[in-house]
N, CA, C and O atoms as a Maestro MAE file, in Angstrom:
{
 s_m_m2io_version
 :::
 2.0.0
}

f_m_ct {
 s_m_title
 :::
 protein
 m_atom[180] {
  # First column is atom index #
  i_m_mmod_type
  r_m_x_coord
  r_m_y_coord
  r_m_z_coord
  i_m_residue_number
  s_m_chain_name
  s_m_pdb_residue_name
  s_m_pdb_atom_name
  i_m_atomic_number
  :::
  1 25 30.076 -32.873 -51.458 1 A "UNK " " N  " 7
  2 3 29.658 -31.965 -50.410 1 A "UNK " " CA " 6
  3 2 29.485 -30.579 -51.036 1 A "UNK " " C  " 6
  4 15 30.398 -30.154 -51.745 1 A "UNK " " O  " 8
  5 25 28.527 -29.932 -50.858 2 A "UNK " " N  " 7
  6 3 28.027 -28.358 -50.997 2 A "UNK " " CA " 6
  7 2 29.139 -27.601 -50.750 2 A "UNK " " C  " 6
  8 15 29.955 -28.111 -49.983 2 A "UNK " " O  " 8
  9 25 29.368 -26.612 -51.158 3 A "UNK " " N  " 7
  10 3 30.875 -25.986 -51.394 3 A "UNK " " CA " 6
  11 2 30.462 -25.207 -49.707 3 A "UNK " " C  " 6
  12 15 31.313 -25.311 -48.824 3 A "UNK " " O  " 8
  13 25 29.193 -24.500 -49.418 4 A "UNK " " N  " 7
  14 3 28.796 -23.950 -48.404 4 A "UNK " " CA " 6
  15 2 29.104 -24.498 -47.233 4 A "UNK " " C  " 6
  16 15 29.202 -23.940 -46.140 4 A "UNK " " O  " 8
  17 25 29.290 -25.907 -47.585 5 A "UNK " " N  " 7
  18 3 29.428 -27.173 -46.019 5 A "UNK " " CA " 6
  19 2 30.717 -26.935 -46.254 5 A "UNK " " C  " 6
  20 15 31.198 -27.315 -45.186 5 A "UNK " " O  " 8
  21 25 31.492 -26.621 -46.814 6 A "UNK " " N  " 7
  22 3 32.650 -27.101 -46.500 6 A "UNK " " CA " 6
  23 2 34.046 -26.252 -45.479 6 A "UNK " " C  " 6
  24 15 34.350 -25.083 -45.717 6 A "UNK " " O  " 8
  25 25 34.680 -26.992 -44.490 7 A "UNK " " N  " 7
  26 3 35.119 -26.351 -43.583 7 A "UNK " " CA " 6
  27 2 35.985 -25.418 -43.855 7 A "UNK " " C  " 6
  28 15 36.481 -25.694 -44.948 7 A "UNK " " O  " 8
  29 25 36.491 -24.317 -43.373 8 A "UNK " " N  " 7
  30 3 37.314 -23.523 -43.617 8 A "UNK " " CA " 6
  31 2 38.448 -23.206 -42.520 8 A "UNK " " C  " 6
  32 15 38.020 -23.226 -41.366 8 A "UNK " " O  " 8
  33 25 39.845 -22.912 -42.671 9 A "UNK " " N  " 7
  34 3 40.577 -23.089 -42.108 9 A "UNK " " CA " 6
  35 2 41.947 -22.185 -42.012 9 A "UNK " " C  " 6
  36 15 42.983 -22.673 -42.464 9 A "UNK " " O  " 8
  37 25 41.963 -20.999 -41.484 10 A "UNK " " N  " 7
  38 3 43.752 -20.447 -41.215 10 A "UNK " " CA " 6
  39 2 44.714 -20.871 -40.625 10 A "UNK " " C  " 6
  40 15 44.390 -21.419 -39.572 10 A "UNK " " O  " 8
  41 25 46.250 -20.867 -40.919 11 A "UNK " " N  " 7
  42 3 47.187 -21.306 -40.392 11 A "UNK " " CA " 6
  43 2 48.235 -19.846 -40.878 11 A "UNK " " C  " 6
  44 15 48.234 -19.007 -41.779 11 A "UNK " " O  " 8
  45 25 48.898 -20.114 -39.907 12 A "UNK " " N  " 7
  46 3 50.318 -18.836 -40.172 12 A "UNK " " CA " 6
  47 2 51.135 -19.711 -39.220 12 A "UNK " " C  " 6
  48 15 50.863 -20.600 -38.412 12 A "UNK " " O  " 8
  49 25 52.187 -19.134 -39.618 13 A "UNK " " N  " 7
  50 3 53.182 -19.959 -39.152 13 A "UNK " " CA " 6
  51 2 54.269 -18.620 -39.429 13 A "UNK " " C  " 6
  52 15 53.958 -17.690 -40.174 13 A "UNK " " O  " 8
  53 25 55.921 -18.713 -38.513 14 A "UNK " " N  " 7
  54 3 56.641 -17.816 -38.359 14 A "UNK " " CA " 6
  55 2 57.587 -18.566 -37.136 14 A "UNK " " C  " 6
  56 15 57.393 -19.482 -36.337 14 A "UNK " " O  " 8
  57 25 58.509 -17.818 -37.397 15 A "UNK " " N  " 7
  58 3 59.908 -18.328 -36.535 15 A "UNK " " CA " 6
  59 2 60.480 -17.093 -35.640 15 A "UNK " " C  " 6
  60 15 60.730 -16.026 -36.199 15 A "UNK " " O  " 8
  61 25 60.645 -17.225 -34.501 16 A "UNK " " N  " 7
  62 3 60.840 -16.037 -33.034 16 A "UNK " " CA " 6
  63 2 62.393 -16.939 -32.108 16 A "UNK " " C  " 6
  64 15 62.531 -18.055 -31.607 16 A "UNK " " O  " 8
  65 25 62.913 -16.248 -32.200 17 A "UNK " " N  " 7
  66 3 64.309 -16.981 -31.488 17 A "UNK " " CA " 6
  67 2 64.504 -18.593 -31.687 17 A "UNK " " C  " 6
  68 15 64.734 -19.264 -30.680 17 A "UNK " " O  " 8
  69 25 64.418 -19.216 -32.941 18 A "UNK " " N  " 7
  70 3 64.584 -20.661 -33.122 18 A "UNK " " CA " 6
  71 2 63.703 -21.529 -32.932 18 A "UNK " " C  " 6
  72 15 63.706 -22.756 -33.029 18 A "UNK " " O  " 8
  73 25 62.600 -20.448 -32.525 19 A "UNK " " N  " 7
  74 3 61.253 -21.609 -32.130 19 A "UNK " " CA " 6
  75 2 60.124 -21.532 -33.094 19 A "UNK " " C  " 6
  76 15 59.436 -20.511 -33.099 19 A "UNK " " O  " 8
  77 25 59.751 -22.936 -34.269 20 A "UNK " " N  " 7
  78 3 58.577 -22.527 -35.128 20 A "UNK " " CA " 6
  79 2 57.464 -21.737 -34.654 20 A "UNK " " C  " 6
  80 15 57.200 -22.239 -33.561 20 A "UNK " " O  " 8
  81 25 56.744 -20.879 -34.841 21 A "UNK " " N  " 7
  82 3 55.499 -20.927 -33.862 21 A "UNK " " CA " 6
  83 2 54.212 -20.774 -35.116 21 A "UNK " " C  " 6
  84 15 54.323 -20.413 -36.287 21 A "UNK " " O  " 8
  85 25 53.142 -21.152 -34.436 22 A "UNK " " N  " 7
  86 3 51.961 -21.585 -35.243 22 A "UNK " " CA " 6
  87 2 50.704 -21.354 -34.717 22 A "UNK " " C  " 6
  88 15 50.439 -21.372 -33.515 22 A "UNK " " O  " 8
  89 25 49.968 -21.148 -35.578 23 A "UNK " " N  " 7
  90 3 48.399 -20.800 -34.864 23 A "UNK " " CA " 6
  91 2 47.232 -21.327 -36.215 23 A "UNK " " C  " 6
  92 15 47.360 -21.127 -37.423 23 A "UNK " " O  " 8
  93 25 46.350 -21.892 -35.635 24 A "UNK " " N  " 7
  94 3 45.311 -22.758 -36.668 24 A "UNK " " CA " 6
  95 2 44.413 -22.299 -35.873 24 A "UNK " " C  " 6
  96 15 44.387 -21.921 -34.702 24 A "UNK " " O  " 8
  97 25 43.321 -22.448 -37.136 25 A "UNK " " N  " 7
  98 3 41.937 -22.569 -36.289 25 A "UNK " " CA " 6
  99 2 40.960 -23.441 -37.839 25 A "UNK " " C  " 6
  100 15 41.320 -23.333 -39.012 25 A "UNK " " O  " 8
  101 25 40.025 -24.051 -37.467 26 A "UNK " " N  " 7
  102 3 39.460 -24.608 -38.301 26 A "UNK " " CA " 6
  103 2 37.608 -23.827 -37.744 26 A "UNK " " C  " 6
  104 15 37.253 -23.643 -36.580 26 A "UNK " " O  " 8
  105 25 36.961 -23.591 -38.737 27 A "UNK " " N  " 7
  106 3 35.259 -23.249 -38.689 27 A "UNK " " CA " 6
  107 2 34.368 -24.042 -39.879 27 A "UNK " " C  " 6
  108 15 34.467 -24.191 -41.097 27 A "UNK " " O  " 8
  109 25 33.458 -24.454 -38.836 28 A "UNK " " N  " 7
  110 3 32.307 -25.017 -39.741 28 A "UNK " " CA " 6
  111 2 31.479 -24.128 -40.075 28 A "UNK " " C  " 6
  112 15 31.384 -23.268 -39.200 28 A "UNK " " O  " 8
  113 25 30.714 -23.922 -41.119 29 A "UNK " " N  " 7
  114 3 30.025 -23.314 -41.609 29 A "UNK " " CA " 6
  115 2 28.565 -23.839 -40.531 29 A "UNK " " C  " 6
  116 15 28.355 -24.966 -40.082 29 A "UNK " " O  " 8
  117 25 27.562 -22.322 -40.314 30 A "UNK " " N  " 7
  118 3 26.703 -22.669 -39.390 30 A "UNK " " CA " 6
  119 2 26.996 -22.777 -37.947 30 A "UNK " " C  " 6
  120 15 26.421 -22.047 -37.140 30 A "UNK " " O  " 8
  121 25 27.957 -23.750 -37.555 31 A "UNK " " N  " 7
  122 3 28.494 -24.678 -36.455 31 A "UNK " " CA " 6
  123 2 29.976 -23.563 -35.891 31 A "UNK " " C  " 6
  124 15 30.257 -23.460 -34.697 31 A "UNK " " O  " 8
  125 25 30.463 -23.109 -36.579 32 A "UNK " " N  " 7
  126 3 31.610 -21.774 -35.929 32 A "UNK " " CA " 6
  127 2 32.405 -22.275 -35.631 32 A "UNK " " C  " 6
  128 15 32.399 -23.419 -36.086 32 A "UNK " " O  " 8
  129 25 33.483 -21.985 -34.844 33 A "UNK " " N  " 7
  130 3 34.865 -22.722 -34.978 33 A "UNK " " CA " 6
  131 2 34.802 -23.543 -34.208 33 A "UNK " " C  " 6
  132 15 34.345 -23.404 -33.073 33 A "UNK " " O  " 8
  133 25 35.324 -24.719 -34.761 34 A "UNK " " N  " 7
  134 3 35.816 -26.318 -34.407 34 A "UNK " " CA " 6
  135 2 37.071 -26.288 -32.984 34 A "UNK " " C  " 6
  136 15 37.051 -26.498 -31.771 34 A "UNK " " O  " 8
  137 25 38.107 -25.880 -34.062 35 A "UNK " " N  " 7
  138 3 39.320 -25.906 -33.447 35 A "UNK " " CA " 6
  139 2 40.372 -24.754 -33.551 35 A "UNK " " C  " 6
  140 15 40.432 -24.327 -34.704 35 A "UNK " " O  " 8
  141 25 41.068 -24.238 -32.836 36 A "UNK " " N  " 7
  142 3 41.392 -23.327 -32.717 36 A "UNK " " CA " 6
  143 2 43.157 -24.117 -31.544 36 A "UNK " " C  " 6
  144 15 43.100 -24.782 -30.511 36 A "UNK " " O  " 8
  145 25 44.308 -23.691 -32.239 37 A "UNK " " N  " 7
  146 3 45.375 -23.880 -31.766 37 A "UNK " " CA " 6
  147 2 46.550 -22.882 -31.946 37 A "UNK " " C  " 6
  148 15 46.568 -22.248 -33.001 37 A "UNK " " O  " 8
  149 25 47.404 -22.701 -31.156 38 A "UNK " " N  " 7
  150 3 48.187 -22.065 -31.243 38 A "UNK " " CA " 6
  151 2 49.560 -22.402 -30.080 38 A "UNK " " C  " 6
  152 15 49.665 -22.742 -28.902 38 A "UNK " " O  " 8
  153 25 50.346 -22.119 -31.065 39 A "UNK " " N  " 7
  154 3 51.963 -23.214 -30.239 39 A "UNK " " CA " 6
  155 2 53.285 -22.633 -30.575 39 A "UNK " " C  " 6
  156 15 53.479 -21.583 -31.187 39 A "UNK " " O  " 8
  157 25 54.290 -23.566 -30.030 40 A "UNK " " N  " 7
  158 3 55.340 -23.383 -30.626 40 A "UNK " " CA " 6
  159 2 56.302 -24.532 -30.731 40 A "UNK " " C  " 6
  160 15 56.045 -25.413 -29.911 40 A "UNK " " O  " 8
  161 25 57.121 -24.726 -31.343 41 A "UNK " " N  " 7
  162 3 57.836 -25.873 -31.294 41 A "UNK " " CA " 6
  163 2 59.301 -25.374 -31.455 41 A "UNK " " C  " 6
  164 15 59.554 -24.648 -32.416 41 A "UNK " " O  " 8
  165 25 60.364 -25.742 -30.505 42 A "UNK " " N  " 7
  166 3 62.025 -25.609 -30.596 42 A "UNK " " CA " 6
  167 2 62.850 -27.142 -30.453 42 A "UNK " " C  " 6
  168 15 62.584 -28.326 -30.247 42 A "UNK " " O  " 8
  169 25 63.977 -26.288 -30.700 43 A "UNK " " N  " 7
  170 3 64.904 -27.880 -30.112 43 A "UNK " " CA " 6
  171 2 65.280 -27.849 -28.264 43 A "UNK " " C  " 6
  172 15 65.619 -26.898 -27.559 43 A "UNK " " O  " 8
  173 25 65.098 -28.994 -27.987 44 A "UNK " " N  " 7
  174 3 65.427 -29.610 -26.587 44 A "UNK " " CA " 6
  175 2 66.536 -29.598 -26.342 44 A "UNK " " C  " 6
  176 15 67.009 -30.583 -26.907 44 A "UNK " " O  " 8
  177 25 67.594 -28.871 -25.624 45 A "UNK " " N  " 7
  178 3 69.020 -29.280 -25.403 45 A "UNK " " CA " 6
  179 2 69.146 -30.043 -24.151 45 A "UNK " " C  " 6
  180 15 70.246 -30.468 -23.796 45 A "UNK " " O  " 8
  :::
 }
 m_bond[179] {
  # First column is bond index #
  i_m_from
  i_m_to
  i_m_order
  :::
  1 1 2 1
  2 2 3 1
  3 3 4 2
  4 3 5 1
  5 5 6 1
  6 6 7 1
  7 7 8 2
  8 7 9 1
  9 9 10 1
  10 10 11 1
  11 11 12 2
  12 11 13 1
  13 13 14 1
  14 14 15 1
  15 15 16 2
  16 15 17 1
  17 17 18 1
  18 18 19 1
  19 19 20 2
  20 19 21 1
  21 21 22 1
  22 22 23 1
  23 23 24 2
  24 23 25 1
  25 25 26 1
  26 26 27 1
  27 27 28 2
  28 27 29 1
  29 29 30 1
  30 30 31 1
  31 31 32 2
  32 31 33 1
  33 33 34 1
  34 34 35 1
  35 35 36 2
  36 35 37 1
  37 37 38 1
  38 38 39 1
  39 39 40 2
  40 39 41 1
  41 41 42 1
  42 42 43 1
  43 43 44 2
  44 43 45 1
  45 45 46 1
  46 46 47 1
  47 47 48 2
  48 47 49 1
  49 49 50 1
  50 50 51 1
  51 51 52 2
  52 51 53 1
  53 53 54 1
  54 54 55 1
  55 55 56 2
  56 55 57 1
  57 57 58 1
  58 58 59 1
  59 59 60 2
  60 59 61 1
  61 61 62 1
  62 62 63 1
  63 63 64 2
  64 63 65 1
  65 65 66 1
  66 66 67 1
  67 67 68 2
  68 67 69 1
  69 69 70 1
  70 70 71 1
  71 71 72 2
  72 71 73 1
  73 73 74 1
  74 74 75 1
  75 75 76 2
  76 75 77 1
  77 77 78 1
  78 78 79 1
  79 79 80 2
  80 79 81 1
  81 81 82 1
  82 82 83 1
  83 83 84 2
  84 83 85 1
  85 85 86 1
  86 86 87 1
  87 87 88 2
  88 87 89 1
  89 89 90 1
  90 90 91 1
  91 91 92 2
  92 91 93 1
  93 93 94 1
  94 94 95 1
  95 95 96 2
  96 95 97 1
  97 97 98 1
  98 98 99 1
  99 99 100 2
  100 99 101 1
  101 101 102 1
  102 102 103 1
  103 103 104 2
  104 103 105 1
  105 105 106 1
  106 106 107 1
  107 107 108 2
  108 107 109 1
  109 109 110 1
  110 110 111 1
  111 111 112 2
  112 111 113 1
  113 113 114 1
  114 114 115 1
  115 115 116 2
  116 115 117 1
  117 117 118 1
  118 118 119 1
  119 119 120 2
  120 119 121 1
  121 121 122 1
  122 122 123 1
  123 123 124 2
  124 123 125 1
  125 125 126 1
  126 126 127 1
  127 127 128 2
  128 127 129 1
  129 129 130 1
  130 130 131 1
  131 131 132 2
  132 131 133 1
  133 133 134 1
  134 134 135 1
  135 135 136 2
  136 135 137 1
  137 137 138 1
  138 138 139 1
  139 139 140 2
  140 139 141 1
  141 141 142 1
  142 142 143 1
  143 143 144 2
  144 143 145 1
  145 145 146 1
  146 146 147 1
  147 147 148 2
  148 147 149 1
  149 149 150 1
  150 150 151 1
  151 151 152 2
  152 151 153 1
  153 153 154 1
  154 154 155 1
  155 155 156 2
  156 155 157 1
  157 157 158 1
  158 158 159 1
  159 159 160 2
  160 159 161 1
  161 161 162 1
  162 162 163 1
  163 163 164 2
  164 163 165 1
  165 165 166 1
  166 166 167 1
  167 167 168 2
  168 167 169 1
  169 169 170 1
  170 170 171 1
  171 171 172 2
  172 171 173 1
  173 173 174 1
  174 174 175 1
  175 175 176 2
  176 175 177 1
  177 177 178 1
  178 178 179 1
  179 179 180 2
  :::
 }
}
């Protein structure tokens, strides 16, 4: 694949009172962003 085609993608990630939290996004070249997420994940008591 053409280095130009190929998708590109940020992630960060960081921790706020015990809870992972995260944010992605993925972009196609041409085509603009795919996917785009952002979350958090803790423990369940």
């Amino acid at each position: 694949m053409p280095a130009v085609l190929i998708p590109r993608g940020d992630s960060f990630e960081s921790e706020e009172d015990g809870r992972f939290c995260f944010d992605v996004s993925i972009v196609l070249p041409v085509i603009g962003l795919v996917v785009a997420y952002r979350g958090t994940l803790g423990m369940v008591e």
